[in-house]
Every structure is written in structure tokens, then in C-alpha cells.
Phi, psi and omega in degrees: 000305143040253177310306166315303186287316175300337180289292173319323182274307135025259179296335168307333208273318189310323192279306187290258127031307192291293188302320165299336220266288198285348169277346164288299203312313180259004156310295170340289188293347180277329175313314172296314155321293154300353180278316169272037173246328169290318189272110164207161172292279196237159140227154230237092183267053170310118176224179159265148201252176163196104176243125177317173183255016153272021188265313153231031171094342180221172173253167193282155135238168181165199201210146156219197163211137199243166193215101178222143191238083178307140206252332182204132179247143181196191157220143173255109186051230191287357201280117179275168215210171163173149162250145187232118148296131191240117181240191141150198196229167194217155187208080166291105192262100195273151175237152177071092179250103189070326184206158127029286176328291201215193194203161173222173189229115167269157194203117192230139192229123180228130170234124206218140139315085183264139172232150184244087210230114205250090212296302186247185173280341173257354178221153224234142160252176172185144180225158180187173211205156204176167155229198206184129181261124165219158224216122188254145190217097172288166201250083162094017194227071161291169180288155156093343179281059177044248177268047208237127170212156186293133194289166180319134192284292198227121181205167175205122228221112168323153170212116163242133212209138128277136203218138167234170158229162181255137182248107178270025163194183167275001181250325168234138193226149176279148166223142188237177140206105193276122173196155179280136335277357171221177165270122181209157188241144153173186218240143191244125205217100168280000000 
């Protein structure tokens, strides 16, 4: 009887140690695996813009491009990690603005800190905080066009933003990031 229980325990540890083995083994490759995702020379952001409608009385759209450069790589605990400068320009059109009348056109420049954290394997969080120059162009908007008055000419505004990507390789990723002053969805070429 023993003899018996010692077999059974034996064999559980054998079993248990055959399963655990190959689940250490791909944790191991998923760490690396994310690491390369971690590692690149630049990325390459094309996105679609979105600005609330607190900005000129509607909300904007528009199209930009983001530029980001990693200055440092690491991993937080088993995490690959990288901090990044992020600049590049976003060009928004609000329409109807207060009124009818008239509309304006933005031009935003934004340079921000990114940190970057590459959680699973396909997919990446980031958070990053800057400020952003922006530059204003009204439409259509003369005296006599009602509260319709020409937007700020120049200015510089904090920007803070969270963000993810989804990576369908290690070279492309969907990337979305909800933030002041804008929103933007678009695809990231690492």
C-alpha cells in the first residue's frame, strides 16, 4: 500500500513537472517575443484626428502624423518598457462654429513624453504628457456673421493622452489614444 501511494505521487510530480515545463518554456518565448516589439528605431503614426467641441463652439476632424523615437528601453519587472519623444502635427476643421456662419481650421503641433509598455504579446499600452502649439485659420467668418469671431491666431496648451496598439506584427500596429486635445485612431509602422 505504500508502495502504491509512492508510485501515485511519483507519477503526479512526473506529470505535473511534463506540463509545467513546456508553460515556463513559453512564457520565456513570450517575453522575447514581446521584447521584440519593444525594440525599433522610429514609429511612424498616420492617424485620423478628433477634437471635442470645446475647443471652438463644434467638434473638429481631421488627419495627422505622429513621429516617435525611442531615447530608452528596459523591462518593468519581466515587462519590455521604452520611453519615447513623441512630435509630429495634427490639422483639424471645426465647422459650423457657434453658429452657421463660419468655421475654423487648426494646426497642432504636439511634443510629448511616451512611455510605453508592452503588456501581452500583441498588445502595447502607453501613456505621455507634453504640450502642443497650435495655430488657428477662420473660414467665412466676417463682421455682421453673428457671435461668429476669428479663433485664437497662436497658442500653447498642455496635452495629455492613454493609449494603446493592437500589433498585428512586430512592424504594425492599430493605434488609438484618448486625449486632450484630441483623439486619434490610426495605424502605427514600427
Amino acid at each position: 500500500m505504500k508502495n502504491r501511494f509512492r508510485r501515485v505521487g511519483i507519477a503526479s510530480a512526473i506529470v505535473a513537472l511534463g506540463t509545467a515545463a513546456p508553460a515556463f518554456a513559453q512564457d520565456a518565448s513570450r517575453a522575447d517575443y514581446r521584447g521584440e516589439f519593444a525594440s525599433y528605431p522610429i514609429e511612424i503614426e498616420p492617424h485620423f484626428t478628433f477634437g471635442p467641441d470645446n475647443v471652438y463652439g463644434a467638434s473638429g476632424f481631421g488627419a495627422g502624423l505622429r513621429l516617435s523615437i525611442p531615447v530608452i528601453g528596459g523591462y518593468l519587472g519581466s515587462v519590455p518598457d521604452n520611453l519615447a519623444i513623441s512630435f509630429g502635427g495634427d490639422v483639424l476643421h471645426y465647422d459650423n462654429c457657434y453658429s452657421d456662419a463660419c468655421g475654423a481650421t487648426y494646426l497642432l503641433l504636439p511634443i510629448a513624453a511616451q512611455w510605453n509598455i508592452f503588456v501581452v504579446r500583441r498588445v502595447s499600452l502607453f501613456v505621455e504628457g507634453g504640450l502642443y502649439f497650435y495655430k488657428g485659420f477662420a473660414d467665412g467668418c466676417g463682421p455682421g456673421d453673428g457671435p461668429c469671431s476669428s479663433p485664437s491666431d497662436f497658442g500653447i496648451l498642455p496635452t495629455i493622452a492613454l493609449g494603446a496598439r493592437i500589433h498585428f506584427s512586430p512592424n504594425a500596429a492599430l493605434t488609438a489614444r484618448l486625449g486632450y486635445p484630441t483623439t486619434t485612431i490610426g495605424f502605427s509602422f514600427l
